[in-house]
C-alpha positions, 0 to 999 in steps of 0.5 A: 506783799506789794506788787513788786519784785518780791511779788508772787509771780518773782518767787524762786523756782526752787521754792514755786516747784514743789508748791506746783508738785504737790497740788491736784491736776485741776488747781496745778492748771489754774495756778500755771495760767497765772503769769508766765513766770509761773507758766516757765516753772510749771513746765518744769514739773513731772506729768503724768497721763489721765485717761478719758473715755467717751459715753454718750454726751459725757466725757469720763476723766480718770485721774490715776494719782487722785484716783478720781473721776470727773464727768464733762458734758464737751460738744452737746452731742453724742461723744459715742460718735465721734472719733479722738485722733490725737490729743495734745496736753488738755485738747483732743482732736476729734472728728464727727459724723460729718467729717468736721474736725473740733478741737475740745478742752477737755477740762474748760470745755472750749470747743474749735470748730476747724474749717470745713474741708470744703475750703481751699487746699494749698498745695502744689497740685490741684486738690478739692474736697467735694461733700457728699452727703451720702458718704462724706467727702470726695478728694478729686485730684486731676479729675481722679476721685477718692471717697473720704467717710465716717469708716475711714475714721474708724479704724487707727489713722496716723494723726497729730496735734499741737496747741500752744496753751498761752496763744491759742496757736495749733497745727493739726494733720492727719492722713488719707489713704497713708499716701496724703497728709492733710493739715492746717495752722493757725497762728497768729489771729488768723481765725478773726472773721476779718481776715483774709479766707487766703489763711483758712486753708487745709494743705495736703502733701504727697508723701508715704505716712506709715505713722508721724510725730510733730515738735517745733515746726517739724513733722516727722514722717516714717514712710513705707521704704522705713525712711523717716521725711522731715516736713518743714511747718514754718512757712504757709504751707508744709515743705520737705527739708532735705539738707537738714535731715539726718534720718535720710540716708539712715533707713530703720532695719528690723529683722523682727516681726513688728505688729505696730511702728510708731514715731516718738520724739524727746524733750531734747528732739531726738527722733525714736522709733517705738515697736510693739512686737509680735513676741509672746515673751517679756519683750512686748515693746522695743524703742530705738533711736539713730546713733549718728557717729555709726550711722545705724539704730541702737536699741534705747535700754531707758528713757531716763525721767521720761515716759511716752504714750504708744502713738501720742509722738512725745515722750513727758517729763515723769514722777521717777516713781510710781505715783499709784500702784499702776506703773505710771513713772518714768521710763515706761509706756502707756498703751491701750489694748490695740497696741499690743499682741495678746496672748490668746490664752488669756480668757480677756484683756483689759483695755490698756496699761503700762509697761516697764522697760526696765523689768519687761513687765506690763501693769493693766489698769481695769478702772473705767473699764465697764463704762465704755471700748472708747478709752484714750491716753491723754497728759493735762498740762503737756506743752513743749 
């Protein structure tokens, strides 16, 4: 065939689409990076969630619909010790021992080391990160110290993550002591050595996190007084947008007892709030989002041809129907075990699964269970 508009890279969608669906994980992502037309239609394809779980120097990827396992040897140094913040499409955010972030590809291996938080931090007050070895890092404020370490990152913290796969762009942000979001972009070529180090800048922001999700230059923060902040990404450094935020005068009221909150938005960028409740019933989990012609939350009864990860901050376009026997499908939620209330009879839980909003019912997924506590969600080839 010659190199013409009747060339590969100008077949039809209609007729690309089902070639895309019907390849395995690993060779549909090779196929995507071909040309951008095949990029466009690939983008149009159901995904759905992998799981990773970190043993030793080896990352253990589960794909549920091949239902196989791959084994990635990804920073060279104990994965045991490091902590996965947030994952977005075929990357993680991770932080090591020392406090330095990375962002890893899972599958080619890439590794990007973010600058050190020793490096000047944008913002309207004066900020510094001071290393201690000892302990990590100290942030001083006004002659006023908080100390930063390894254990701050034990525990679940709000954080976010967006890569643009053609680019290389991506912004991170993740928070300290719930009050300050620390983040930092890259767009552009600004991780050139000739550049100037003005761009290699950590920002921090004053502002109340309970948890956040990001799409289009946009962070999106729900706050302790049940508000939800908008974060403008565009510019240099993050800003509060006030005149274009719907959600302000709106306040989330829940008379329930909610064990988690988080913040998820649509392909379409309608903001959702997901709760994981203290119930013991068959309502395990609840989503709502804000109707503006009355001005309150209504409960969403389905997701339609998506499904979301309890605390990725996105919802995925999704195979309508169960791809293996364990749930995954649209209008459903992926969740690990500290997601969810347990019923203490139970004699032990498996580490995650998935619930079905239409029936209330929630499938475990036990493979990988024995290999390691650290398991993480993540979905191959997501970009918004």
């Amino acid at each position: 065939m010659s190199r013409d508009d009747n060339g590969w890279s100008k077949l039809y969608p209609d007729l690309l689409r089902p070639i895309f669906e019907s390849l395995s994980c690993l060779d549909f992502h090779r196929a995507r990076t071909v040309c951008s037309n095949w990029y466009a239609v690939s983008q149009t394809c159901p995904l759905y969630p992998w799981r990773i779980v970190f043993r030793g120097k080896n990352s253990v990827l589960f794909d549920p619909l091949q239902d196989k396992i791959y084994t990635k040897n990804l920073l060279g140094i104990d994965l045991s010790k490091i902590h996965c913040l947030a994952s977005y499409g075929n990357w993680i955010l991770v932080v090591d021992p020392r406090l330095d972030f990375h962002l890893l590809n899972v599958f080619t291996r890439e590794s990007i080391k973010l600058p050190s938080l020793e490096s000047s931090l944008r913002g309207d007050r004066p900020f510094r990160f001071i290393r201690n070895d000892e302990f990590g890092y100290f942030l001083e404020l006004y002659g006023t110290k908080f100390l930063l370490t390894w254990n701050d990152f034990r525990f679940e913290k709000p954080a976010i993550l967006w890569v643009n796969g053609r680019t290389g762009d991506y912004v991170v942000a993740w928070t300290i002591k719930q009050f300050y979001i620390v983040s930092y972009k890259k767009i552009g070529n600004d991780d050139d050595d000739d550049d100037d180090d003005d761009d290699k800048r950590w920002s921090i922001t004053c502002t109340q996190c309970e948890d956040m999700a990001y799409k289009d230059y946009k962070l999106y923060v729900y706050t302790f007084d049940h508000y939800i902040n908008i974060l403008d990404f565009s510019g240099d450094c993050p800003k509060e947008t006030k005149e274009v935020n719907p959600y302000l005068s709106h306040p989330f009221r829940f008379v329930d007892t909610i064990y988690k909150l988080r913040l998820a938005v649509t392909r379409e960028g309608e903001v959702l709030i997901v709760l994981s409740l203290e119930v013991l019933d068959d309502t395990k989990f609840s989503i709502f989002k804000l109707n503006l012609e009355i001005g309150d939350w209504e409960r969403v009864e389905s997701l339609g041809d998506e499904m979301l990860i309890f605390g990725h901050g996105v919802t995925i376009r999704a195979p309508v129907k169960d791809i293996s026997g364990g749930g995954i499908k649209s209008d459903s939620i992926c969740f690990l075990d500290d997601d969810h209330l347990f019923d203490n009879t139970m004699k032990r839980q498996p580490v995650c699964g998935v619930f079905d909003l239409a029936t209330s019912t929630i499938t475990w997924h036990t493979r990988l269970e024995d290999l390691s506590s650290k398991i993480c969600w993540f979905v191959p080839g997501y970009a918004n």
